[in-house]
C-alpha positions as CSV (number, residue, x, y, z in Angstrom):
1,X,3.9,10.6,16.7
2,X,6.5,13.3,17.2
3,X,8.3,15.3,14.4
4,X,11.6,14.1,15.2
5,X,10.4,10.0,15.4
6,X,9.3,8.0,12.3
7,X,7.5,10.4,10.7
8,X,11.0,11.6,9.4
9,X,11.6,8.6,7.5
10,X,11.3,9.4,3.6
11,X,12.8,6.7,1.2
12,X,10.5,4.3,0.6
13,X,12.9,1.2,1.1
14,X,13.2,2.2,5.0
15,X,9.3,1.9,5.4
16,X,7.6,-0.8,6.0
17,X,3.8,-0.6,7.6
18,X,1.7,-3.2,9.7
19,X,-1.7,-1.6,8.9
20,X,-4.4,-3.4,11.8
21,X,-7.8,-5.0,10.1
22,X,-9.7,-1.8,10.1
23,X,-7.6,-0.2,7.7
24,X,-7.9,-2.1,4.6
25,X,-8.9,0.6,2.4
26,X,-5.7,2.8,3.5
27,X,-3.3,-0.7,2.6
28,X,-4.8,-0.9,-0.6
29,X,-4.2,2.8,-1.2
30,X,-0.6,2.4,0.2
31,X,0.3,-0.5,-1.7
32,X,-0.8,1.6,-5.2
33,X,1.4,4.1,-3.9
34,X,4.6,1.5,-3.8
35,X,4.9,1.1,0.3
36,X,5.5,-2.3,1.5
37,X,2.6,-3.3,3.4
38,X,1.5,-6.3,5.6
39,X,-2.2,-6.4,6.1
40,X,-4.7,-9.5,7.0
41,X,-8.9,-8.5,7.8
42,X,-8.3,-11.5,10.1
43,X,-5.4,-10.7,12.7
44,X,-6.4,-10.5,16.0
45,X,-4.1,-7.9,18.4
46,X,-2.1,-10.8,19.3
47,X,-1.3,-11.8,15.5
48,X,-0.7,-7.8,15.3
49,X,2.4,-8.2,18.3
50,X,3.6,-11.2,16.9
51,X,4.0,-9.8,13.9
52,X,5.8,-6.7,15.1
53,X,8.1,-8.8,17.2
54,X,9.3,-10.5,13.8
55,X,9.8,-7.7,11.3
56,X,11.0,-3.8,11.4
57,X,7.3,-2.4,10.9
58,X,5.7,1.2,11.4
59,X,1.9,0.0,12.9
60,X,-0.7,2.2,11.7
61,X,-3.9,2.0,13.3
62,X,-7.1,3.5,14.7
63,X,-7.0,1.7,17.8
64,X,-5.9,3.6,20.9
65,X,-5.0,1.0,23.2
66,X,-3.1,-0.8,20.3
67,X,-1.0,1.9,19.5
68,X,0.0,3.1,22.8
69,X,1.3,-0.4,23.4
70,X,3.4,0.0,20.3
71,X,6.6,2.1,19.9
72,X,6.9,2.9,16.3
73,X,3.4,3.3,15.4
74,X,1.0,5.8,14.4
75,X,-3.2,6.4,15.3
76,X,-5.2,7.2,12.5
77,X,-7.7,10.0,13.0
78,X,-9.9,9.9,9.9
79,X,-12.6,7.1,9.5
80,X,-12.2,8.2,5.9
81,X,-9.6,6.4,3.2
82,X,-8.5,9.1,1.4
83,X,-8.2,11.2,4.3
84,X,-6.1,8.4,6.4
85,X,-4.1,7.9,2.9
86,X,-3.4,12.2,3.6
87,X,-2.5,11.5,7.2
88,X,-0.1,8.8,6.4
89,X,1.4,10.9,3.5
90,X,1.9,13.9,5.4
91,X,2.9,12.2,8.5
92,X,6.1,10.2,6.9
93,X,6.4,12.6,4.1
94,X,5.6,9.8,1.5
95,X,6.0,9.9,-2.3
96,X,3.0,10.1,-3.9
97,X,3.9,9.6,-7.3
98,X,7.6,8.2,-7.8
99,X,6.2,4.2,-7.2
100,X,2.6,4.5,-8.3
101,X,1.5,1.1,-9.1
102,X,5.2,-1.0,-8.8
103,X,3.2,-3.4,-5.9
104,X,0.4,-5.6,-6.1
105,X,-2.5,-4.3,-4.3
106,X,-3.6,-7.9,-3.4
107,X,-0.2,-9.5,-2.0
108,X,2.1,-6.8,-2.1
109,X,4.5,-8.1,-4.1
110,X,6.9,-6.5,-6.7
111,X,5.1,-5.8,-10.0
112,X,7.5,-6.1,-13.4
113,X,6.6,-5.4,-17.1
114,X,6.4,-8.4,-18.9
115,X,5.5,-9.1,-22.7
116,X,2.0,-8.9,-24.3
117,X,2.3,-12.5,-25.3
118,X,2.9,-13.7,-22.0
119,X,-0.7,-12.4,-20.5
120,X,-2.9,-13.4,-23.7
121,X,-5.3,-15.6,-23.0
122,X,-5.1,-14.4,-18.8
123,X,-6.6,-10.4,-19.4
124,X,-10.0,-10.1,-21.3
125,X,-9.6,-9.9,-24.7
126,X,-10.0,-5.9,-25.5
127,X,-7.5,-5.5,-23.1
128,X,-5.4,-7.0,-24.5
129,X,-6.2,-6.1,-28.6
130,X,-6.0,-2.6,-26.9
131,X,-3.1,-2.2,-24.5
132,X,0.5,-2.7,-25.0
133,X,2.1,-2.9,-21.6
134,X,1.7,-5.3,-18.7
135,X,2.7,-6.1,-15.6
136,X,2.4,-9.1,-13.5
137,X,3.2,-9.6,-9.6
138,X,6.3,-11.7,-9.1
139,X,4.8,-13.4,-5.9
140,X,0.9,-14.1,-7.2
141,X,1.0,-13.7,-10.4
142,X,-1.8,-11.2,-11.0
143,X,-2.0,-9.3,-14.1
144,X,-2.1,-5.4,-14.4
145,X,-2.3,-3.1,-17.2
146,X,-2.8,0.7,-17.8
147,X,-6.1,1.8,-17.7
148,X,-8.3,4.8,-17.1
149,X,-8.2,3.4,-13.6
150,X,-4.7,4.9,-13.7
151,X,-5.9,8.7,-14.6
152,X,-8.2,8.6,-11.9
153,X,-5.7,7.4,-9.1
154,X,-3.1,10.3,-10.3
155,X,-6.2,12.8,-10.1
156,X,-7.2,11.9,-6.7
157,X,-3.7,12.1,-5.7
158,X,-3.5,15.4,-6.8
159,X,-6.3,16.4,-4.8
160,X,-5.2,15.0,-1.6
């Protein structure tokens, strides 16, 4: 991708990425970042063109052939997670920190604070004797809270 293409894009409402079924790892990481992604371990390249065809996406991928048949896209060099999460940050000058954890890793939906009493019974039990805030995903419903999990992500962003 050249420097005067997508990688210029920086608000994170003008982004949306297609990542291909080898990239998993790198959606996950995206998604904790705040990005919209659409990701399936299933899609074939077909289901990948279809897709494109329907929605404004950025494909990211580590398939040559795939991406040269694809306009707004960009090849992933690492075979590494971390290192493809640096890539993509560098690469669209991404904001690591402003959206940590506002989308669900598992559907990418919207994540909102909601009361304690509305989790209880639905988080183990010391979570929720123990932690005050919560979060649930408006499309699946999952349940998130503040843990040491989040330290760790902020260190290893730091790192990057």
């Amino acid at each position: 991708m050249d420097g005067d293409g997508i990688g210029r894009l920086k608000k994170r409402e003008e982004i949306k990425f297609l990542v291909d079924s080898m990239l998993g790892k790198l959606a996950r990481w995206l998604r904790i970042l705040g990005y919209s992604v659409d990701y399936s371990s299933t899609w074939s390249d077909e289901d990948i063109m279809e897709k494109l065809e329907e929605e404004d996406f950025i494909l990211l991928t580590r398939d040559r052939s795939l991406a040269e048949r694809v306009d707004k896209s960009y090849l992933i060099q690492s075979p590494i997670p971390l290192m493809q999460l640096k890539e993509v940050i560098d690469e669209f000058s991404l904001d690591k920190n402003s959206f940590l954890f506002s989308r669900c890793v598992v559907c990418n939906g919207r994540v909102e604070e909601v009361r304690k009493e509305e989790v209880e019974g639905r988080v183990p039990e010391g979570v929720f004797n123990h932690s005050e805030k919560f979060y649930r995903c408006r499309k699946c419903g999952k349940i998130y809270w503040p843990g040491s999990h989040h330290d760790k992500v902020r260190k290893l962003l730091g790192d990057l």
